[in-house]
C-alpha positions in Angstrom: 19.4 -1.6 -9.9 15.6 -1.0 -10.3 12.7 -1.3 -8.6 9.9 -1.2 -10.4 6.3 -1.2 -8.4 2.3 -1.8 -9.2 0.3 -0.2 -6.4 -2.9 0.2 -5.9 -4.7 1.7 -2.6 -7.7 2.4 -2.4 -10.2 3.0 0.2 -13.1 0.8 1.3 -16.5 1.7 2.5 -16.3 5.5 1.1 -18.6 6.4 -2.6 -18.5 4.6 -5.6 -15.7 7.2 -7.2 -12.4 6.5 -5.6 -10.9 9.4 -7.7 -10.5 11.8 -5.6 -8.5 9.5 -2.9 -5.9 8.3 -5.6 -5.3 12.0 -6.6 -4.0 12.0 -2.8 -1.5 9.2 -3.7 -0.4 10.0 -7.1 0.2 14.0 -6.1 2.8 12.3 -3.4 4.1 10.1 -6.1 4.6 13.1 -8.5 6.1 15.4 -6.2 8.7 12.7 -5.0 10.5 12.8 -8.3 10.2 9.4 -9.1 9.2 7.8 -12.7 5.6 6.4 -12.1 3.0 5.7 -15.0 -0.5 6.5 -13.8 -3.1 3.7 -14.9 -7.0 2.8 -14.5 -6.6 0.1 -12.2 -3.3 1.3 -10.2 0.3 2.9 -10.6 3.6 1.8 -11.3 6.6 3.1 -9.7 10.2 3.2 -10.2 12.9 4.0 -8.0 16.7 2.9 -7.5 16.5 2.0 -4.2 13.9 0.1 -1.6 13.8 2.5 0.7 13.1 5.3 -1.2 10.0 3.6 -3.8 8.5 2.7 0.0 8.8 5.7 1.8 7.1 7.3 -1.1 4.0 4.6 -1.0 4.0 4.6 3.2 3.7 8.6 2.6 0.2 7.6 -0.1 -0.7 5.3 2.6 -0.6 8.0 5.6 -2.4 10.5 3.4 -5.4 8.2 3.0 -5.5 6.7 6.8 -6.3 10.1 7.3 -9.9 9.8 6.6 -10.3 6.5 5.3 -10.7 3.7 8.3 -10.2 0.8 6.0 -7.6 0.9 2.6 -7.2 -2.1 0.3 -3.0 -2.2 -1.1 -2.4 -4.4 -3.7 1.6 -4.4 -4.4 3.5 -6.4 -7.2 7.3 -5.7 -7.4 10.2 -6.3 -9.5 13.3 -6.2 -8.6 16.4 -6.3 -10.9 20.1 -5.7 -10.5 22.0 -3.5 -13.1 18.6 -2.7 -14.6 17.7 1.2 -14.9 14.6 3.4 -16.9 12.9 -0.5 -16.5 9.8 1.4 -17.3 10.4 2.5 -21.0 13.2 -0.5 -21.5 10.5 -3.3 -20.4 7.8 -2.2 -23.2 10.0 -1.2 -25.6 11.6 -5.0 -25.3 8.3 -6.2 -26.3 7.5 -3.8 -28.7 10.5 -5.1 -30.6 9.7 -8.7 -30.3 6.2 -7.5 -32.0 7.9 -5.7 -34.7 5.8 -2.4 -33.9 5.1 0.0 -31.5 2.0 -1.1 -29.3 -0.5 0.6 -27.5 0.0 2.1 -24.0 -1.3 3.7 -21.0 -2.7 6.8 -21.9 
């Protein structure tokens, strides 16, 4: 199974440059083992199991509460059974429905 996760947190009232406060999140992310693709507006995370892709975000989360007094999460999941690397299979279905490979996250 797969869960496959777009997050973004990020924190309100601080400067214009949130950068530094998503390098929190997406150190945790890293270190956690799980496949994630870092992008400009968010990150997507994969993980087998439910518990595990959301003790990995609520650890992002605590890091930011930290300092920041007010965080803005947007979360879209997908959920499939028997499904696994969704992240590479999902694009690469596509690609072969366009007959080439197509651009991508840098």
């Amino acid at each position: 199974m797969s869960f496959i996760v777009f997050v973004s947190m990020t924190p309100l009232g601080k400067e214009e440059s949130v950068s530094k406060y998503v390098a929190r999140v997406v150190d945790i992310v890293d270190k956690s083992g799980l496949d994630y693709v870092l992008t400009p507006m968010g990150t997507i995370v994969e993980g087998e199991d439910w518990d595990q892709v959301m003790e990995v975000l609520k650890k992002g989360f605590e890091a930011l509460k930290t300092d920041c007094n007010r965080i803005s999460i947007v979360m879209k999941i997908d959920y499939r059974k028997g499904r696994t690397k969704g992240l590479v299979s999902k694009v690469r279905a596509v690609e072969e429905k366009v007959g080439r490979d197509i651009k991508k996250a840098m």
